[in-house]
LOLUMMAR-877007 format. One record per residue (C-alpha): residue in three letters; y negated, z negated, x negated. Coordinates in steps of 0.5 Angstrom, whole numbers, plus 500, padded with zeros to 3 digits. Layout:
ALAYZX
...
This chain:
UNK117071742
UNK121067746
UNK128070747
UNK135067746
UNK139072743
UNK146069747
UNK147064751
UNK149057750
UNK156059752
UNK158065746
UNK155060742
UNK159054744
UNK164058743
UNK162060735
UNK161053733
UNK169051737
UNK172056733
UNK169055727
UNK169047727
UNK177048731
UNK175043736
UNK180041742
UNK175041747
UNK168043749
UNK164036750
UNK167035742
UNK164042740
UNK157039744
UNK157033741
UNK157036734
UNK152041736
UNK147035739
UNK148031733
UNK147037728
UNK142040731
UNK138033732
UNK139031725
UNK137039723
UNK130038727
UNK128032723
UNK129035717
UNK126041718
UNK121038722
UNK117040729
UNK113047727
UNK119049724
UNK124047730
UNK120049735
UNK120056732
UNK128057731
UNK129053738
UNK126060741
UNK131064739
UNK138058740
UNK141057747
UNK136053751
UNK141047750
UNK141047743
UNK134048741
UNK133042746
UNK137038741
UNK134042735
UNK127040738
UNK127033740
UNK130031733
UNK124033730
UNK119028734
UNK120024727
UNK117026721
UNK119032717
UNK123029712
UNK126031705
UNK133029704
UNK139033699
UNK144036703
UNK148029702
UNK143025706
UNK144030711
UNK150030711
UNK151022712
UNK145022717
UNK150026721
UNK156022720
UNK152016721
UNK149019728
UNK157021730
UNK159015727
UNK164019723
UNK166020715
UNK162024712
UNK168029711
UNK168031718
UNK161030719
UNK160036713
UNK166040718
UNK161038724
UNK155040720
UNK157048718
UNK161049724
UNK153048727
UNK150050722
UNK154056720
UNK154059728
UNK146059728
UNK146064722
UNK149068728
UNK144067732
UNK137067729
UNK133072727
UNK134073718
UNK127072719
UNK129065722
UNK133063716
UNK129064711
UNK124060714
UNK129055714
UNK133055708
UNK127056704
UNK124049707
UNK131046704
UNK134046699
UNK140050697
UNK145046696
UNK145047704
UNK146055703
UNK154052705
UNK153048712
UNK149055714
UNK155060710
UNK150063706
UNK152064699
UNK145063696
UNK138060699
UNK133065701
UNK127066698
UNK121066702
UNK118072702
């Protein structure tokens, strides 16, 4: 199914108020990078199937990131991979990857999620906002 259930303004929005980002091309930066750095992750089946349901421009990011191999990192790799590709600390690229991360969980299906956060581990329940990691049913 191929649906976007908001559009990539009302999620830009999300992650600006959740990251407290002063300007838009700030917010969008977090978003390419995040997302960029979640598609390796995850990798390209994955990825291609969240990108469905993300704004086209976020699941572009999301997409494109997963051209690589999926790979297998804790959620502190993670978040150094993301600070690296911002060329930030890790303690703003942490604030970049849940304020991304958190306002996915607003916009994909729950079945979306648990397919995500069943293929990492649950340390990353954080950045998503989500108090624990679901379990693939």
């Amino acid at each position: 199914m191929d649906r976007h259930l908001c559009d990539y303004a009302t999620y830009l929005a999300a992650v600006c108020e959740r990251g407290g980002y002063d300007d838009r091309q700030s917010a969008e930066d977090a978003v390419h990078i995040v997302l960029g750095v979640l598609g390796r992750r995850i990798g390209p089946v994955m990825a291609r199937e969240v990108a469905t349901q993300l704004p086209a421009e976020a699941g572009e990011a999301l997409i494109a990131g997963s051209a690589a191999t999926m790979t297998s990192w804790d959620v502190t790799t993670f978040v150094t991979r993301v600070a690296h590709a911002a060329g930030t600390l890790e303690q703003e690229a942490a604030a970049d990857a849940e304020a991304v991360l958190s306002a996915i969980t607003d916009t994909v299906s729950g079945t979306q999620l648990k397919g995500i956060l069943s293929r990492i581990p649950s340390d990353y329940a954080g950045l998503f906002d989500v108090p624990e990691r679901v379990e693939p049913t």
